[in-house]
C-alpha positions as CSV (number, residue, x, y, z in Angstrom):
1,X,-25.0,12.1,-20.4
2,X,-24.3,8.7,-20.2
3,X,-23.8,5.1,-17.5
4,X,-20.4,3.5,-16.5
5,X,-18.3,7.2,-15.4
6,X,-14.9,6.0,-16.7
7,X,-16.1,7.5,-19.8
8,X,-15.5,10.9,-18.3
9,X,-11.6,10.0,-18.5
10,X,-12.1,9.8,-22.1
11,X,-13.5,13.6,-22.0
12,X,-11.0,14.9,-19.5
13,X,-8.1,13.3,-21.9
14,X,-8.8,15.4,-24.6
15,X,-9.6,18.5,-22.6
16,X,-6.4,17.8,-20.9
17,X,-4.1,18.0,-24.4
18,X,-6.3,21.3,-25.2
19,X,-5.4,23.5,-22.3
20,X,-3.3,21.6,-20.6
21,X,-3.6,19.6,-17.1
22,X,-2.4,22.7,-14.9
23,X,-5.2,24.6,-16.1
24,X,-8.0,22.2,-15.7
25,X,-10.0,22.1,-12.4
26,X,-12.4,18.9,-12.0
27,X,-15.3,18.9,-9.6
28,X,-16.6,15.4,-9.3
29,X,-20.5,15.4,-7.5
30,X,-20.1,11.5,-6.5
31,X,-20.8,9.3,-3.4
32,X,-17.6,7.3,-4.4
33,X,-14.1,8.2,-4.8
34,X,-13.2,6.6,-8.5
35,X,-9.7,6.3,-7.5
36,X,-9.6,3.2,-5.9
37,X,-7.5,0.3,-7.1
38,X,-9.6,-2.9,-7.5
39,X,-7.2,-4.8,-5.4
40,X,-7.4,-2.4,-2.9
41,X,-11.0,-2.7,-3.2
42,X,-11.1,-6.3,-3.2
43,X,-8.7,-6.5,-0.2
44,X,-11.8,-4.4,2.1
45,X,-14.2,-6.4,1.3
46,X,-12.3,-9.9,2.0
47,X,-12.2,-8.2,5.9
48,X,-15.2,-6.6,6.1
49,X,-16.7,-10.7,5.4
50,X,-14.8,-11.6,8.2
51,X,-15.8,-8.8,10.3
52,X,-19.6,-8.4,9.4
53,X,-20.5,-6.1,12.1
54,X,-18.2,-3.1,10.5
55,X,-19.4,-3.6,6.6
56,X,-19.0,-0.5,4.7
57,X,-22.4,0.2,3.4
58,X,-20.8,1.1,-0.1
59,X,-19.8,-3.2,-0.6
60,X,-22.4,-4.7,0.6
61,X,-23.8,-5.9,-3.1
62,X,-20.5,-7.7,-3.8
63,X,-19.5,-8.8,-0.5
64,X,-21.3,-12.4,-0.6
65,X,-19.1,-13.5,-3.9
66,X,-16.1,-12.5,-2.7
67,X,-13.6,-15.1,-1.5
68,X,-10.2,-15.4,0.4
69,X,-8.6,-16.2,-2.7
70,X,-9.9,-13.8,-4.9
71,X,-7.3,-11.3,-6.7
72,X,-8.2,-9.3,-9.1
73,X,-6.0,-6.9,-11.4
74,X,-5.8,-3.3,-11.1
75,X,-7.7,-2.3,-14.3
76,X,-9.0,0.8,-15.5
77,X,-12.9,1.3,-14.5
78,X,-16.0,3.4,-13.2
79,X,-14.4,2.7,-9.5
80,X,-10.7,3.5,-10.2
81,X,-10.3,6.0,-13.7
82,X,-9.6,8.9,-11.7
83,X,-6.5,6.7,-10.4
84,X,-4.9,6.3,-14.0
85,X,-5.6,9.6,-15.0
86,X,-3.5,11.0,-11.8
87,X,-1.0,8.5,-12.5
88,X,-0.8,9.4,-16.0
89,X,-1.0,13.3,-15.7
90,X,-3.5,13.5,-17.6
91,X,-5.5,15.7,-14.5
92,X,-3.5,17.4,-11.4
93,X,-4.4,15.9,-8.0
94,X,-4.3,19.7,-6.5
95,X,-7.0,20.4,-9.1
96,X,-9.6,17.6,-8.3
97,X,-12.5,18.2,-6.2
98,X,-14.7,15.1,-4.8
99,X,-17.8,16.5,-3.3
100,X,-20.3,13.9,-1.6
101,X,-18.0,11.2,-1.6
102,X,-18.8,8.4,1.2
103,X,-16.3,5.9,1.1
104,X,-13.7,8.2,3.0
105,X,-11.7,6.5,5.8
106,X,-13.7,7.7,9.2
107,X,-12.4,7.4,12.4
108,X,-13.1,4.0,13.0
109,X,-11.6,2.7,10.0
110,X,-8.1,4.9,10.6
111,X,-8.5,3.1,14.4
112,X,-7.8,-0.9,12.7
113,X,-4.4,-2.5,12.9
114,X,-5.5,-4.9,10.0
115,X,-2.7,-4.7,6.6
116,X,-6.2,-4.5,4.4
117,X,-7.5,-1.8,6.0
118,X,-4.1,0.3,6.8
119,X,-3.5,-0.1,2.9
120,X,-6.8,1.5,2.2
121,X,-6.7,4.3,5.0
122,X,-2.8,5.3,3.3
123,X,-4.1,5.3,-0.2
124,X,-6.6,7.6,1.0
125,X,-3.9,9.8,3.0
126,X,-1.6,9.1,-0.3
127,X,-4.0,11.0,-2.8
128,X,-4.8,14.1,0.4
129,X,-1.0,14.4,0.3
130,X,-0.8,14.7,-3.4
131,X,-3.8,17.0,-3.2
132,X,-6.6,15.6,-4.2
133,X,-9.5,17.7,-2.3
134,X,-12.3,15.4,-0.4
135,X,-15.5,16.7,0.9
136,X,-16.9,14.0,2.5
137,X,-20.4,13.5,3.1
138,X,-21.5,14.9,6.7
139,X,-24.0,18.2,7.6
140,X,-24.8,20.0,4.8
141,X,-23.6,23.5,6.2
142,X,-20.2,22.3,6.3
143,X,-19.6,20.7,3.4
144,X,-20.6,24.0,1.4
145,X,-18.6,26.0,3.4
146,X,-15.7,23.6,2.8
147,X,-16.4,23.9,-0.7
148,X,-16.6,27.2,-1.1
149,X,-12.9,27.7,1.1
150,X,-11.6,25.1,-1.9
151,X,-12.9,27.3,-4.4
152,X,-11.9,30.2,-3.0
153,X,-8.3,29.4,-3.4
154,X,-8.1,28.0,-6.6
155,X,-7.2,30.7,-9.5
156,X,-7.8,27.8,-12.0
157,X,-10.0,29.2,-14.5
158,X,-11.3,25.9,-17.0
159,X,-13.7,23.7,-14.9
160,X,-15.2,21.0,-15.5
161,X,-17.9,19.3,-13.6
162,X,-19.0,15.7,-13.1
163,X,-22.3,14.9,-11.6
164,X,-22.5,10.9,-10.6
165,X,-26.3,11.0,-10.4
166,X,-25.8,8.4,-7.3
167,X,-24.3,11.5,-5.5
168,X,-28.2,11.5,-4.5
169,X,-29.4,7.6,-4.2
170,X,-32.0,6.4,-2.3
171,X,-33.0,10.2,-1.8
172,X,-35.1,11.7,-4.6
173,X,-32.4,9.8,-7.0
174,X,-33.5,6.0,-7.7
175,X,-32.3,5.7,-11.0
176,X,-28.5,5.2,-10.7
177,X,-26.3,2.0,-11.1
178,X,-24.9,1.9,-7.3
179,X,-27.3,2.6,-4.8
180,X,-25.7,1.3,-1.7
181,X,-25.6,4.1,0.6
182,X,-28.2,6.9,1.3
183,X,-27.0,10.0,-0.3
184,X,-27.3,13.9,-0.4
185,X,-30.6,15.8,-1.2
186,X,-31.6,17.6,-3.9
187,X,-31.2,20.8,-2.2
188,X,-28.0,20.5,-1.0
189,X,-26.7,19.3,-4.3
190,X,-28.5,22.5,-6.2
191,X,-26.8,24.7,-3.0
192,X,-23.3,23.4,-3.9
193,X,-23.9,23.5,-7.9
194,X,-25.1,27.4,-7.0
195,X,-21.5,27.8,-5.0
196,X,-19.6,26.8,-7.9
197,X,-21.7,28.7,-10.6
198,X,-21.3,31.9,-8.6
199,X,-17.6,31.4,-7.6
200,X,-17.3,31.0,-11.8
201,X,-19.1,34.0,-12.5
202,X,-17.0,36.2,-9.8
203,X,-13.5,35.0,-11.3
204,X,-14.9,35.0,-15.0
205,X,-13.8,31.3,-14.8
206,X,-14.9,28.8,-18.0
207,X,-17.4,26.1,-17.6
208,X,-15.3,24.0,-21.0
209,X,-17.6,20.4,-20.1
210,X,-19.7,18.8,-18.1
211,X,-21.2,15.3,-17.9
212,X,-24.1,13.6,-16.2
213,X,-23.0,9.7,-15.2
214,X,-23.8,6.3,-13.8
215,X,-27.8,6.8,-14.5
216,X,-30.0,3.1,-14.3
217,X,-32.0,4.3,-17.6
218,X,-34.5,1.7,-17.2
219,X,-35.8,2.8,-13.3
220,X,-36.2,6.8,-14.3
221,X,-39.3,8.1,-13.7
222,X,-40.3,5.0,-12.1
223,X,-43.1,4.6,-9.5
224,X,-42.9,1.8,-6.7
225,X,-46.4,1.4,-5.1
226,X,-45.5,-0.7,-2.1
227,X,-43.4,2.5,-0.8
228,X,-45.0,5.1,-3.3
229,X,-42.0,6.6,-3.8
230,X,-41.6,7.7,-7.3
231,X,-37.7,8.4,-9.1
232,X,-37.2,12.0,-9.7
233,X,-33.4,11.8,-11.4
234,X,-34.3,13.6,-14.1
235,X,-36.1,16.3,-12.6
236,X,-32.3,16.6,-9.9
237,X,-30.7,16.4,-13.5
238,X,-32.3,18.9,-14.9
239,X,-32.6,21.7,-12.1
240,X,-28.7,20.7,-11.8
241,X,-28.4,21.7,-15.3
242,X,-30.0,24.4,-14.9
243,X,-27.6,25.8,-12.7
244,X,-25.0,26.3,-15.1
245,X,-27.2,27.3,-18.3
């Protein structure tokens, strides 16, 4: 359990040199894809300043100190790990799963003639080509029953599991680092974790680790009395948790 997620690549290293890349499935519960190159990053947000009326709801926090001639180096972080682990073999693209993620190229985006944008949409196509399964966030139905085709077909039998706690932000989830798009509720997220449980149990698969990132320790359990909302990450921890006990 712990904040910044690029310290699941750490974990995912070593499990990696155990059993061996090919027989390693990941299942990532996050509103972000963190496989994205910084400049790649860097490069959307320099056109959505200039076009203000399409800004992607997960920039929006940076967006004001960002400049034309900005550049910053492809480095390995919570927003691009899963990138260098590809890269480096270390996990196979076929066996990664990204369930929640919101920061997929929609119709819209795949529609603009801009170099930025095109560069972002073919990374994007790039990592469906090598494999890399996406489960975007849309109706609830049909991201389980996309999960659950996924699952079906794999005969991987080590998983391990991610759960970016911002997979849920702004829902019953307050207490994360990025909270710059509404995410998933609790139940759906328990509905998924109870897809994969069962698809484990019925293929006798391994559940070898599983981490709990990107929490904002110092908002959990926190009340805010002008709303009245009140953060319930660990209680979406915990029944997530519970899932796999």
């Amino acid at each position: 359990i712990g904040v910044d997620h690029s310290l699941t690549g750490g974990v995912l290293s070593a499990l990696s040199k155990e059993y061996g890349p090919e027989n390693l499935l990941v299942l990532i519960f996050d509103a972000h894809f963190d496989g994205l190159p910084s400049s790649i990053s860097v490069n959307l947000v320099k056109y959505m300043k200039e076009h203000p009326n399409e800004i992607n709801p997960l920039v929006p926090e940076i967006i004001h100190s960002t400049n034309e001639d900005l550049n910053i180096k492809d480095t390995y972080t919570c927003a691009s790990f899963l990138f260098y682990l590809i890269e480096e073999k270390v996990i196979m693209p076929e066996n990664l799963i990204i369930f929640g993620c919101q920061d997929y190229p929609n119709k819209k985006y795949r529609s603009v003639n801009d170099p930025r944008i095109v560069e972002f949409v073919n990374f994007y196509n790039k990592m469906e080509q090598k494999g890399v399964n996406f489960i975007p966030k849309t109706e609830s139905t049909q991201m389980i029953e996309k999960l659950n085709l996924i699952l079906k077909k794999t005969n991987n039998s080590n998983f391990y599991i991610s759960l970016d706690v911002d997979i849920g932000a702004l829902k019953e989830v307050i207490a994360t680092r990025f909270r710059n798009a509404i995410g998933i509720d609790q139940s759906t997220i328990l509905h998924a974790a109870r897809i994969v449980k069962n698809n484990m149990d019925s293929k006798k698969c391994k559940l070898i680790g599983l981490d709990v990132m990107e929490i904002e320790t110092h908002l959990l359990n926190k009340v805010f009395p002008k709303s009245g909302r009140i953060d319930k990450t660990i209680e979406v921890i915990d029944n997530f948790l519970e899932v796999f006990i």
